[in-house]
PDB file of N, CA, C and O in Angstrom:
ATOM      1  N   UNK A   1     -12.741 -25.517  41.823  1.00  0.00           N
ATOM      2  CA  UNK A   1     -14.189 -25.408  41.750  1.00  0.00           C
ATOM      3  C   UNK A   1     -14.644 -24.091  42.367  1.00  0.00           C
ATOM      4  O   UNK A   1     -14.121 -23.580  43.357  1.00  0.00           O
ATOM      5  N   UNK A   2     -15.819 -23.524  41.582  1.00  0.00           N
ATOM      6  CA  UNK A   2     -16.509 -22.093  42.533  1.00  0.00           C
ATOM      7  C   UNK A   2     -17.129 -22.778  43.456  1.00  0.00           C
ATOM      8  O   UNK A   2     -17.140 -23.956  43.813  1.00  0.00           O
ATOM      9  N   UNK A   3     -17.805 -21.501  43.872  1.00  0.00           N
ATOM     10  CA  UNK A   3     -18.366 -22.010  45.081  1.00  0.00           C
ATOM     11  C   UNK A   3     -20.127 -22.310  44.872  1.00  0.00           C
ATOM     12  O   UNK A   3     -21.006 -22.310  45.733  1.00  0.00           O
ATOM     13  N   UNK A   4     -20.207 -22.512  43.656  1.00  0.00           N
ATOM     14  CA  UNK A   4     -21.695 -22.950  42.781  1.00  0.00           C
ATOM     15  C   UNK A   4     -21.764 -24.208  42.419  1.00  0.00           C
ATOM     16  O   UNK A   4     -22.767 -24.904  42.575  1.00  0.00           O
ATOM     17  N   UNK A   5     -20.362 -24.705  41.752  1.00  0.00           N
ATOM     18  CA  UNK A   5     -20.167 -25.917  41.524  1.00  0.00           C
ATOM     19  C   UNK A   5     -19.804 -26.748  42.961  1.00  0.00           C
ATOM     20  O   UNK A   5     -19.992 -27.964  42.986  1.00  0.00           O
ATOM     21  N   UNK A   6     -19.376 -26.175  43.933  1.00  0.00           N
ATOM     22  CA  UNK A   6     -19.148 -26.981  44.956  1.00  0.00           C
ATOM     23  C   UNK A   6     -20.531 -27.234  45.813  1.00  0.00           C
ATOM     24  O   UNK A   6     -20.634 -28.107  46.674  1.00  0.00           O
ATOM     25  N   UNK A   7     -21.422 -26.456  45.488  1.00  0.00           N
ATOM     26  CA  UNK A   7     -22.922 -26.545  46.190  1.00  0.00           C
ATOM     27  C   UNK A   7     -23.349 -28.023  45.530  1.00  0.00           C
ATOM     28  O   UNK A   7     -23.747 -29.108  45.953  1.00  0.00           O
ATOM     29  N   UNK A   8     -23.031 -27.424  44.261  1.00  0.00           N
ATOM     30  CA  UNK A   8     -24.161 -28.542  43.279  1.00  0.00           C
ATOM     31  C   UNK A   8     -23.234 -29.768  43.693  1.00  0.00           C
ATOM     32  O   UNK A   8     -23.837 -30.660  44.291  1.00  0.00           O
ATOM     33  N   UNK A   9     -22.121 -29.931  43.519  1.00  0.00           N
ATOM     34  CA  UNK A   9     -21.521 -31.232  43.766  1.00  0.00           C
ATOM     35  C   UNK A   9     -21.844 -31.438  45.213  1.00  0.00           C
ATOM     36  O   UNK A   9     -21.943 -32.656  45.357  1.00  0.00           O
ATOM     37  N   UNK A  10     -21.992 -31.018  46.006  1.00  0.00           N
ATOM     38  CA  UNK A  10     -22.594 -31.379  47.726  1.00  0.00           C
ATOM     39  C   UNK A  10     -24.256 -31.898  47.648  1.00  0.00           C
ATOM     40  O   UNK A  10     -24.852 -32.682  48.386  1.00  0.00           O
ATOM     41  N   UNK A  11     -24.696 -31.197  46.554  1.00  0.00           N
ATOM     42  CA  UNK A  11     -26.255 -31.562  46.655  1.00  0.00           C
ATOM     43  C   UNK A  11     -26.277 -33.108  45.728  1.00  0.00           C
ATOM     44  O   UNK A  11     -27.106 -33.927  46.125  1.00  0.00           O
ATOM     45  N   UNK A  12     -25.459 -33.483  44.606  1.00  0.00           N
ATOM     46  CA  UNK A  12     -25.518 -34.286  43.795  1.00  0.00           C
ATOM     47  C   UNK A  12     -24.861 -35.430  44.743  1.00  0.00           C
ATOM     48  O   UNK A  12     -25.577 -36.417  44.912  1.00  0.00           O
ATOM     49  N   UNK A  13     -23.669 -35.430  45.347  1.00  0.00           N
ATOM     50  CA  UNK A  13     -23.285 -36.595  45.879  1.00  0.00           C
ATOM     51  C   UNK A  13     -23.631 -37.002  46.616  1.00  0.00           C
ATOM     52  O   UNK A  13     -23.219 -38.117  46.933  1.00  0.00           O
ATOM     53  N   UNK A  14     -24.535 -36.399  47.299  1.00  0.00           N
ATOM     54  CA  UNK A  14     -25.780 -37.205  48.448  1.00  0.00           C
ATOM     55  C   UNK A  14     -26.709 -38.042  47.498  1.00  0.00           C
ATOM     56  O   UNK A  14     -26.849 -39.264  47.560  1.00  0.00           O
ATOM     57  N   UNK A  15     -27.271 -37.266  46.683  1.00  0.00           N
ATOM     58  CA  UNK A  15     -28.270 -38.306  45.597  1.00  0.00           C
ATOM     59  C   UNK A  15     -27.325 -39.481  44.854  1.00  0.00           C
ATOM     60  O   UNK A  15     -27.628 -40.670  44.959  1.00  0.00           O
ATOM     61  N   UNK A  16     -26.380 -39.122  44.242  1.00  0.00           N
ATOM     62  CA  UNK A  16     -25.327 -40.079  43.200  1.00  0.00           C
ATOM     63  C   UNK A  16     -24.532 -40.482  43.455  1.00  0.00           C
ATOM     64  O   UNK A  16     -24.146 -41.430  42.771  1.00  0.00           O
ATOM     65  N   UNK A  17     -23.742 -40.056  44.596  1.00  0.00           N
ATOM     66  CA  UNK A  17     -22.686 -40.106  44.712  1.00  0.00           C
ATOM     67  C   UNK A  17     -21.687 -39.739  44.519  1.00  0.00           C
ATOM     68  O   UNK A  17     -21.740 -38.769  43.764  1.00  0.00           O
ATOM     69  N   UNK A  18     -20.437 -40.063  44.882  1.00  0.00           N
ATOM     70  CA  UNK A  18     -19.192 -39.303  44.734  1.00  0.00           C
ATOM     71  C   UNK A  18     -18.619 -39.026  42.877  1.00  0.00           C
ATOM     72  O   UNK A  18     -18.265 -38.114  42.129  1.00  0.00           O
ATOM     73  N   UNK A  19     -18.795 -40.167  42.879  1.00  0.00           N
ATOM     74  CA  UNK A  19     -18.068 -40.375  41.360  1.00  0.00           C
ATOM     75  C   UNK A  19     -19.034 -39.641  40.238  1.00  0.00           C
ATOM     76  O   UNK A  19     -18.460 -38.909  39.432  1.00  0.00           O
ATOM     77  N   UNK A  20     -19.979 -39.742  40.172  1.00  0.00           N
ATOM     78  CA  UNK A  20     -21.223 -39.704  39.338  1.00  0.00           C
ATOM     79  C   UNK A  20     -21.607 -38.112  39.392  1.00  0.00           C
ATOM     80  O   UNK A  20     -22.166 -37.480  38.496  1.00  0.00           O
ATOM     81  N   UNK A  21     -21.092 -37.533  40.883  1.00  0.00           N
ATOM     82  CA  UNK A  21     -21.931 -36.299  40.978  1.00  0.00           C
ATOM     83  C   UNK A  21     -20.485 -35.484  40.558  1.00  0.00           C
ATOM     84  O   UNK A  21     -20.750 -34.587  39.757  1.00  0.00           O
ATOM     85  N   UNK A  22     -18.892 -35.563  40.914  1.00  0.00           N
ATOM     86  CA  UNK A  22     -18.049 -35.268  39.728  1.00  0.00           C
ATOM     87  C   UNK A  22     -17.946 -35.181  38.398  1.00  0.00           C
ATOM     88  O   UNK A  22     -17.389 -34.321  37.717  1.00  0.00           O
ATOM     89  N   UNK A  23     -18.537 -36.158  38.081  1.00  0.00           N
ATOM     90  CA  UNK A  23     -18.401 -36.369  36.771  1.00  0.00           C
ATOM     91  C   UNK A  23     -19.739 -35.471  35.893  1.00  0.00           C
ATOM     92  O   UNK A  23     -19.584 -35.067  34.740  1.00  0.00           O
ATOM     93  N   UNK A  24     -20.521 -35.350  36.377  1.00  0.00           N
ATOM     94  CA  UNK A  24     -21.690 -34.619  36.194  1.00  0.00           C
ATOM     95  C   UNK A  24     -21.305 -32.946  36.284  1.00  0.00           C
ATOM     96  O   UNK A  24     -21.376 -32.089  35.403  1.00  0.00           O
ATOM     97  N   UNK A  25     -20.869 -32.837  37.720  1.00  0.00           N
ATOM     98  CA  UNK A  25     -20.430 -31.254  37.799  1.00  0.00           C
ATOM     99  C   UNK A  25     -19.460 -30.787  36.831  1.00  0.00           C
ATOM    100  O   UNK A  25     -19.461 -29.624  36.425  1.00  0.00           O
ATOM    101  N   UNK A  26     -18.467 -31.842  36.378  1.00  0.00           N
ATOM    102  CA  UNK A  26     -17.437 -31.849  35.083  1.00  0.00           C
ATOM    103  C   UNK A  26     -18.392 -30.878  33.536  1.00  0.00           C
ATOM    104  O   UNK A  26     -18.325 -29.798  32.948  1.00  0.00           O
ATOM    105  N   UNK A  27     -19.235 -32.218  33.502  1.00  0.00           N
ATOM    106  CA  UNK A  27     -19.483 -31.358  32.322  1.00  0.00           C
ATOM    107  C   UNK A  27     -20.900 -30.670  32.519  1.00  0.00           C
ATOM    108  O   UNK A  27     -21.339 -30.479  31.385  1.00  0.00           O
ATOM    109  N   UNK A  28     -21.582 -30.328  33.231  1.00  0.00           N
ATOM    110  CA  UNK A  28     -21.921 -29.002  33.551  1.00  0.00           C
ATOM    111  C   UNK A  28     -20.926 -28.057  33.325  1.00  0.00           C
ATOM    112  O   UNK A  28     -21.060 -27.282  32.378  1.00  0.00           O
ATOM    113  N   UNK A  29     -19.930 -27.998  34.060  1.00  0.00           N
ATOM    114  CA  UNK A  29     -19.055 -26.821  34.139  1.00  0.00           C
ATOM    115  C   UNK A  29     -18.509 -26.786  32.365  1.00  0.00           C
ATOM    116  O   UNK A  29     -18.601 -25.744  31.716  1.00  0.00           O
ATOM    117  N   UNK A  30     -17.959 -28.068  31.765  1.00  0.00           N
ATOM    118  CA  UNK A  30     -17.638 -27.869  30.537  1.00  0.00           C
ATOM    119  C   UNK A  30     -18.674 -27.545  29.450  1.00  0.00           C
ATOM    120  O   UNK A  30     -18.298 -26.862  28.498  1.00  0.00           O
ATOM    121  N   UNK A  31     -19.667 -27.879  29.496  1.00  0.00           N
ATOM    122  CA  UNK A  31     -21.057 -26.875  28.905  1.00  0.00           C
ATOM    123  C   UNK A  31     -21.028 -25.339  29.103  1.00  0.00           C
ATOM    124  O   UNK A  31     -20.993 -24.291  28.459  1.00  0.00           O
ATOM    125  N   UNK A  32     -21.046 -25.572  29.720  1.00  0.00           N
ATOM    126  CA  UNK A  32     -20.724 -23.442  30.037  1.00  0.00           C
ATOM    127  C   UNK A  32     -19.786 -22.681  29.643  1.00  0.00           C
ATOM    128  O   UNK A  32     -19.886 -21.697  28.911  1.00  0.00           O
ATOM    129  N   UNK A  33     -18.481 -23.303  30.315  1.00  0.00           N
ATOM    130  CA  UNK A  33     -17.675 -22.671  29.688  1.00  0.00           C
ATOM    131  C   UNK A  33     -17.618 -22.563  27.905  1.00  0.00           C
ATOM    132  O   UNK A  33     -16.947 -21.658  27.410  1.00  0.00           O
ATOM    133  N   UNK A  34     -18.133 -23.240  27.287  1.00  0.00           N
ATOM    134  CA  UNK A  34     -18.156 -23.567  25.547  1.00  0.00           C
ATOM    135  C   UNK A  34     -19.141 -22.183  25.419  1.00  0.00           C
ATOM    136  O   UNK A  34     -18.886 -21.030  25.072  1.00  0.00           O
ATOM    137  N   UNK A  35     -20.391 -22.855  25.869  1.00  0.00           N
ATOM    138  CA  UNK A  35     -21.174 -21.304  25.734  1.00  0.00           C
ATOM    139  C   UNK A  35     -20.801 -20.279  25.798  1.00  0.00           C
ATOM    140  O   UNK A  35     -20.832 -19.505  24.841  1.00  0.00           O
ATOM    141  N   UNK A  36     -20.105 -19.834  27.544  1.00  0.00           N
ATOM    142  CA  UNK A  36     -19.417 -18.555  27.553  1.00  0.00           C
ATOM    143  C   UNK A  36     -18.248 -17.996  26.221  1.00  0.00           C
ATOM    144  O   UNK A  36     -18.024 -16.974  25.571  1.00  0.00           O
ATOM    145  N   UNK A  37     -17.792 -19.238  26.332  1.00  0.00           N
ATOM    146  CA  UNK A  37     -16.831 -18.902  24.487  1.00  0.00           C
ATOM    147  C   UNK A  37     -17.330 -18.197  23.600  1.00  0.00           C
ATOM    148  O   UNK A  37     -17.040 -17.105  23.112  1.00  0.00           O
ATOM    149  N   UNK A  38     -18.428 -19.231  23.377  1.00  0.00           N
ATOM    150  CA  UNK A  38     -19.203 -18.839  21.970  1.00  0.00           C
ATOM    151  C   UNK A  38     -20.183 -16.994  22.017  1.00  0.00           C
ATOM    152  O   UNK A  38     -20.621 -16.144  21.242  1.00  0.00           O
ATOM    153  N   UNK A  39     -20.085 -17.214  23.153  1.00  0.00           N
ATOM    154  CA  UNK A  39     -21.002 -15.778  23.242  1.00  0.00           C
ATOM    155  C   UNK A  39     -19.711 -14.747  23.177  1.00  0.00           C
ATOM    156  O   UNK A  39     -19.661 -13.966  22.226  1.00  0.00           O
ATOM    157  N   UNK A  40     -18.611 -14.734  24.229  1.00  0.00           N
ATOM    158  CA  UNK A  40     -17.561 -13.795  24.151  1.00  0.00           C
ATOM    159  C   UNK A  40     -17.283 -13.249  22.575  1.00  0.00           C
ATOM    160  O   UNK A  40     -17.302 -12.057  22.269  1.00  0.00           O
ATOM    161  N   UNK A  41     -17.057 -14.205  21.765  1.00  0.00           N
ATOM    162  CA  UNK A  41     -16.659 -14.726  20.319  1.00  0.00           C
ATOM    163  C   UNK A  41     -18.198 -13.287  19.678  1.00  0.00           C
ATOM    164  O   UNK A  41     -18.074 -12.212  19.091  1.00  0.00           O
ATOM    165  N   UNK A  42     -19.304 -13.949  20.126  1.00  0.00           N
ATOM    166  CA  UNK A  42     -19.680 -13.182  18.903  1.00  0.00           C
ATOM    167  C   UNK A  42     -20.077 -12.124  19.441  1.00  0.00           C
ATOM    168  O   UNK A  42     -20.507 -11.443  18.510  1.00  0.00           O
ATOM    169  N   UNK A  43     -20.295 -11.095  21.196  1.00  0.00           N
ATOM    170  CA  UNK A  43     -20.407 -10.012  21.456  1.00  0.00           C
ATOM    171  C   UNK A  43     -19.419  -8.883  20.713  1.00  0.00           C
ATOM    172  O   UNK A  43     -18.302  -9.376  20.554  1.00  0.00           O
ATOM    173  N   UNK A  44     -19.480  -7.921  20.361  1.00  0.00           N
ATOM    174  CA  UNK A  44     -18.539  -6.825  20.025  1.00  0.00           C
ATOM    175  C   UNK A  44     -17.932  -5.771  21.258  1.00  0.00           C
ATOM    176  O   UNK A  44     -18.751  -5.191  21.971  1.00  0.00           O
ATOM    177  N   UNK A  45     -16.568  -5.576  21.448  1.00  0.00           N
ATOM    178  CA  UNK A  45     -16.484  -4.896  22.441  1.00  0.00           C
ATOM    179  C   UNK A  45     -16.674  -2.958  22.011  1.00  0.00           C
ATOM    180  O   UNK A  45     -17.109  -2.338  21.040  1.00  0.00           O
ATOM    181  N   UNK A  46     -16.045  -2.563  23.408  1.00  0.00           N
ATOM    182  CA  UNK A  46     -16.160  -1.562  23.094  1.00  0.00           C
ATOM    183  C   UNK A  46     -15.154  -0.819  22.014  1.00  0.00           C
ATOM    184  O   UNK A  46     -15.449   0.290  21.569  1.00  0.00           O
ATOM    185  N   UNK A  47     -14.437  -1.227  21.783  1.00  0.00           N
ATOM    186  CA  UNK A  47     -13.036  -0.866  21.208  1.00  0.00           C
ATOM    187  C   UNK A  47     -13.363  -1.201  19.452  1.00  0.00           C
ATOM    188  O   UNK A  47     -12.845  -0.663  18.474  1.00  0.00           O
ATOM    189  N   UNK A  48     -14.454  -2.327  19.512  1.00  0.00           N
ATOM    190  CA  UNK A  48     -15.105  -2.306  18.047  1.00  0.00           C
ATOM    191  C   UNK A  48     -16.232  -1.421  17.604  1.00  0.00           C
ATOM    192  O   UNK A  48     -16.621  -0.806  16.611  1.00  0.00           O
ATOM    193  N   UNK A  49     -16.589  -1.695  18.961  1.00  0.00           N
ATOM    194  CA  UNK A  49     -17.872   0.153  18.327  1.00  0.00           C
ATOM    195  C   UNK A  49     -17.067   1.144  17.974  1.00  0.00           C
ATOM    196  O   UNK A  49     -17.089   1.525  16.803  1.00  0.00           O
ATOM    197  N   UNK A  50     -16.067   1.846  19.066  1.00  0.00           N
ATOM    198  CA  UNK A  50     -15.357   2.966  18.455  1.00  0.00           C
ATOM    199  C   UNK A  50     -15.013   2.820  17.072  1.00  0.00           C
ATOM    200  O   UNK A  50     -15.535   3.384  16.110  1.00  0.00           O
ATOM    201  N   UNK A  51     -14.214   2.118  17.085  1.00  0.00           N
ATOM    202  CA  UNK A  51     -13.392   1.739  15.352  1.00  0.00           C
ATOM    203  C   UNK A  51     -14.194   1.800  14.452  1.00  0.00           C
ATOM    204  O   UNK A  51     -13.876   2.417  13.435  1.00  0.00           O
ATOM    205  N   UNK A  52     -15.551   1.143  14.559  1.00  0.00           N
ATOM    206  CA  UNK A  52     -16.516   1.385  13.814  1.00  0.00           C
ATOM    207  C   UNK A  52     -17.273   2.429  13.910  1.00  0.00           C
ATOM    208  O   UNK A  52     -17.903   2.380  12.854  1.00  0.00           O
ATOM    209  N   UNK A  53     -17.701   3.523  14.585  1.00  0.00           N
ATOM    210  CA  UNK A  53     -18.202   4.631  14.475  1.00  0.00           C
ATOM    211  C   UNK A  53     -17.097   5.450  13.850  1.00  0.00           C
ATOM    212  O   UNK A  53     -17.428   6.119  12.871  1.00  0.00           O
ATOM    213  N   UNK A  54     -15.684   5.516  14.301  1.00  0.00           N
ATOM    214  CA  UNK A  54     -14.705   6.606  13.795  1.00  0.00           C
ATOM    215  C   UNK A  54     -15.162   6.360  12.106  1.00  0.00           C
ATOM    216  O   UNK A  54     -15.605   7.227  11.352  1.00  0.00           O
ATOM    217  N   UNK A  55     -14.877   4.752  11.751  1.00  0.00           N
ATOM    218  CA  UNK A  55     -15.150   4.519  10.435  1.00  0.00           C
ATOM    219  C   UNK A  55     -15.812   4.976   9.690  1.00  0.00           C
ATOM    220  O   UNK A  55     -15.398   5.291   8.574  1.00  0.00           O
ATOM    221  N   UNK A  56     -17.629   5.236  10.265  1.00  0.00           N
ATOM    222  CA  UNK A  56     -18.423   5.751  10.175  1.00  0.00           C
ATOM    223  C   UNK A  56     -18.593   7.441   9.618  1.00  0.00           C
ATOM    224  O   UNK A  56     -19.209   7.902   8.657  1.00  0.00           O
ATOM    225  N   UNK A  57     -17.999   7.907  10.374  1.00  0.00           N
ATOM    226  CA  UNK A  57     -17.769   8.890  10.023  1.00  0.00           C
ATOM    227  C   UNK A  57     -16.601   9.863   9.360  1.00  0.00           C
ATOM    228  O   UNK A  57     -16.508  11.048   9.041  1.00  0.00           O
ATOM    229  N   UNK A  58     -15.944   8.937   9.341  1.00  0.00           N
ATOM    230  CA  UNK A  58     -15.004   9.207   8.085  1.00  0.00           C
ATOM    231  C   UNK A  58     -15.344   8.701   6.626  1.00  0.00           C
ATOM    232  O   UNK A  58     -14.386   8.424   5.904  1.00  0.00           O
ATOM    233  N   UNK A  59     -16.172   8.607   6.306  1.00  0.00           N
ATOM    234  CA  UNK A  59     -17.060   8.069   5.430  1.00  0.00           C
ATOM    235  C   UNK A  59     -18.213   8.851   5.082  1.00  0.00           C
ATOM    236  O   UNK A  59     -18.850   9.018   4.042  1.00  0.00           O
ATOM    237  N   UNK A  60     -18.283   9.225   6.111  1.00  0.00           N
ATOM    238  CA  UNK A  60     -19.632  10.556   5.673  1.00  0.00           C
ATOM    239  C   UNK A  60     -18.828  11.846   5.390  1.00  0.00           C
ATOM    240  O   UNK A  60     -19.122  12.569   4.438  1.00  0.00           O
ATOM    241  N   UNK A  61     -18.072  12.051   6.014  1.00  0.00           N
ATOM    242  CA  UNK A  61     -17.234  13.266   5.314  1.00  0.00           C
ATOM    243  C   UNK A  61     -16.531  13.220   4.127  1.00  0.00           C
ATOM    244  O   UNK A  61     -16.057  14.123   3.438  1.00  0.00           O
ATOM    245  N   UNK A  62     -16.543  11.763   3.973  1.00  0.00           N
ATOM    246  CA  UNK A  62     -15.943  11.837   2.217  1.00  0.00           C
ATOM    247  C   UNK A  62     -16.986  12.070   1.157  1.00  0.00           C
ATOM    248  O   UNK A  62     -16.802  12.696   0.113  1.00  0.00           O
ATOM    249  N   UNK A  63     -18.381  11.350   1.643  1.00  0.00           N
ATOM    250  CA  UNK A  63     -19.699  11.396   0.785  1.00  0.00           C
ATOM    251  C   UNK A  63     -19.946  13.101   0.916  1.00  0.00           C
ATOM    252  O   UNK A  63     -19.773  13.846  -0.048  1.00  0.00           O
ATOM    253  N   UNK A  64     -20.354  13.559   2.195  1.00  0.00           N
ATOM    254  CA  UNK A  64     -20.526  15.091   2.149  1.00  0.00           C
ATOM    255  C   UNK A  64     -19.635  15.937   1.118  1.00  0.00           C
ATOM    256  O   UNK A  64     -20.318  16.674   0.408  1.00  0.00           O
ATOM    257  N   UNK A  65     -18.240  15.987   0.883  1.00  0.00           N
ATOM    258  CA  UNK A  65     -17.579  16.716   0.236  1.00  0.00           C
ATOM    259  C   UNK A  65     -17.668  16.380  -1.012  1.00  0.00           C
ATOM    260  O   UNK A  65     -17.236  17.253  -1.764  1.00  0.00           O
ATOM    261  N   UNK A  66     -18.138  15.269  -1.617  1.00  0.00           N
ATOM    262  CA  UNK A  66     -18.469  14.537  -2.967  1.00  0.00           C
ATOM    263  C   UNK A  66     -19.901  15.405  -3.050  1.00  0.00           C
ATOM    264  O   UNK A  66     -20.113  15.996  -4.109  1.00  0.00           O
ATOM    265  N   UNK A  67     -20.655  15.482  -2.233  1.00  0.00           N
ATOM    266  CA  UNK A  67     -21.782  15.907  -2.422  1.00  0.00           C
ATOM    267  C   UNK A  67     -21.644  17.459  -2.539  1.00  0.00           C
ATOM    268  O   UNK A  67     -22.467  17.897  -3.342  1.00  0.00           O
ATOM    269  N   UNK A  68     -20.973  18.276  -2.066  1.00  0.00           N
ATOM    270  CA  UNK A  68     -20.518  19.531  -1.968  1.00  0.00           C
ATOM    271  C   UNK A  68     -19.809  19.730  -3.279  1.00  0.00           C
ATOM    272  O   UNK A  68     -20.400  20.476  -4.060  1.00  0.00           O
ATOM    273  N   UNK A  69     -18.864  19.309  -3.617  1.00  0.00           N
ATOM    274  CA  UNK A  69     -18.394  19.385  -5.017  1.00  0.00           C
ATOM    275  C   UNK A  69     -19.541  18.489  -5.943  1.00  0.00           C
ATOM    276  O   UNK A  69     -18.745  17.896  -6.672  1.00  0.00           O
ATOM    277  N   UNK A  70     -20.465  18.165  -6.240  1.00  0.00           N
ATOM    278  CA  UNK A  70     -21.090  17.643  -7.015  1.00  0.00           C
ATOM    279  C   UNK A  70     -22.586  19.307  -6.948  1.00  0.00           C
ATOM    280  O   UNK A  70     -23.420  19.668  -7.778  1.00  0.00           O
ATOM    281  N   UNK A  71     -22.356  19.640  -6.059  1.00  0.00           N
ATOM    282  CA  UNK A  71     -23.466  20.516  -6.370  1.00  0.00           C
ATOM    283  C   UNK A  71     -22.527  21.427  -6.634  1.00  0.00           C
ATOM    284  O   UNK A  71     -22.169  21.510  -7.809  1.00  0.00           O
ATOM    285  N   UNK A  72     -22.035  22.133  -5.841  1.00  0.00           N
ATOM    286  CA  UNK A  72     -20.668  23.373  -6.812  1.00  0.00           C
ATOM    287  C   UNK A  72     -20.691  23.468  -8.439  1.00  0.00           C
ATOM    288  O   UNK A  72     -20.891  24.467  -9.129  1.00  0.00           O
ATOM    289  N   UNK A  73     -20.418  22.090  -8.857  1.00  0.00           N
ATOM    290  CA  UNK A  73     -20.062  21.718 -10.217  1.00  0.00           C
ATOM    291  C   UNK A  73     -21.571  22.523 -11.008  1.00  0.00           C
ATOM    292  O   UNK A  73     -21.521  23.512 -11.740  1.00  0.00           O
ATOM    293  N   UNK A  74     -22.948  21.695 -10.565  1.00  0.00           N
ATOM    294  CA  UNK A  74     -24.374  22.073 -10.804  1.00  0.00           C
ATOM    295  C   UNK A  74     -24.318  23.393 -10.853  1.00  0.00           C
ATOM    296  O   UNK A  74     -24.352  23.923 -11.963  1.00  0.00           O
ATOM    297  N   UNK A  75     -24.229  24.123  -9.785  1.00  0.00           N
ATOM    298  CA  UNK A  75     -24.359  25.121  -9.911  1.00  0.00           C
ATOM    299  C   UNK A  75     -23.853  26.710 -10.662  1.00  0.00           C
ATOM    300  O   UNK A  75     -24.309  27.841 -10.832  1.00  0.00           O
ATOM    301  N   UNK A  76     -22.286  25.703 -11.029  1.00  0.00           N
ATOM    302  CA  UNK A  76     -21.465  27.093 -11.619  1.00  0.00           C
ATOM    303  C   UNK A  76     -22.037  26.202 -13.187  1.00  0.00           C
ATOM    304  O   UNK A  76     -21.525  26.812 -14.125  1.00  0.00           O
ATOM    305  N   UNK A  77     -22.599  25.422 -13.536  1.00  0.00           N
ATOM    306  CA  UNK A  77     -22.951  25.049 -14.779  1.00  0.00           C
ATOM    307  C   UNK A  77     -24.351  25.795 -15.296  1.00  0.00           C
ATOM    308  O   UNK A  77     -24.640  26.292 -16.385  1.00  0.00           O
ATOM    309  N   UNK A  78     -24.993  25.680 -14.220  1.00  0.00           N
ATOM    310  CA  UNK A  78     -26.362  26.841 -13.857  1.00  0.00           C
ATOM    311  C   UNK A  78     -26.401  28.261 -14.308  1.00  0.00           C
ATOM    312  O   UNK A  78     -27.219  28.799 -15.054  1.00  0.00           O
ATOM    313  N   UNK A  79     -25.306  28.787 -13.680  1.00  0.00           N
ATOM    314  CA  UNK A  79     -24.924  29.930 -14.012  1.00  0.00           C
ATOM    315  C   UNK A  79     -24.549  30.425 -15.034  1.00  0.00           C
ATOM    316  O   UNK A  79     -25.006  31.313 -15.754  1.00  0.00           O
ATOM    317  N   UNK A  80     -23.638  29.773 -15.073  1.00  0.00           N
ATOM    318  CA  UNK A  80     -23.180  29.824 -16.865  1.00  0.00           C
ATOM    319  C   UNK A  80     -23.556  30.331 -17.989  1.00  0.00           C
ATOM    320  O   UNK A  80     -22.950  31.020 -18.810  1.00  0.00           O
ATOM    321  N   UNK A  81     -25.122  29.735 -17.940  1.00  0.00           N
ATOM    322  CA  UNK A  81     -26.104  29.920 -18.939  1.00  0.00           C
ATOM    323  C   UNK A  81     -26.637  30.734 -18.914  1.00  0.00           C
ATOM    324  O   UNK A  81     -27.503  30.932 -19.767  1.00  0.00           O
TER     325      UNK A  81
END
């Protein structure tokens, strides 16, 4: 037990009792921890931003050079004439 759950179980087993204020601090504590899961689960770390920004921009340098050769092309067609 922390030392949060051991408060609350000191404050509960004076009101409930022994058994009741265990069993209570039980799933308190097992409520949380599920939550804390579920949140870990859907935060992104840092190691996914990177990956995803590198991504990012390796992606714009493929569009930029598409865009660079797409006007090149325009332009020596421009000329041409």
């Amino acid at each position: 037990m922390h030392v949060a759950e051991i408060e609350l179980y000191e404050i509960l087993k004076t009101k409930l009792g022994e058994k009741e204020a265990k069993t209570l601090v039980e799933y308190i504590e097992a409520k949380v921890d599920k939550k804390l899961d579920e949140k870990q689960n859907i935060l992104a770390t840092k190691v996914d931003l990177a990956n995803m920004k590198a991504d990012i921009i390796k992606w714009m340098f493929l569009f930029w050079i598409g865009q660079l050769a797409s006007l090149t092309a325009i332009l020596q067609i421009f000329f041409r004439k």
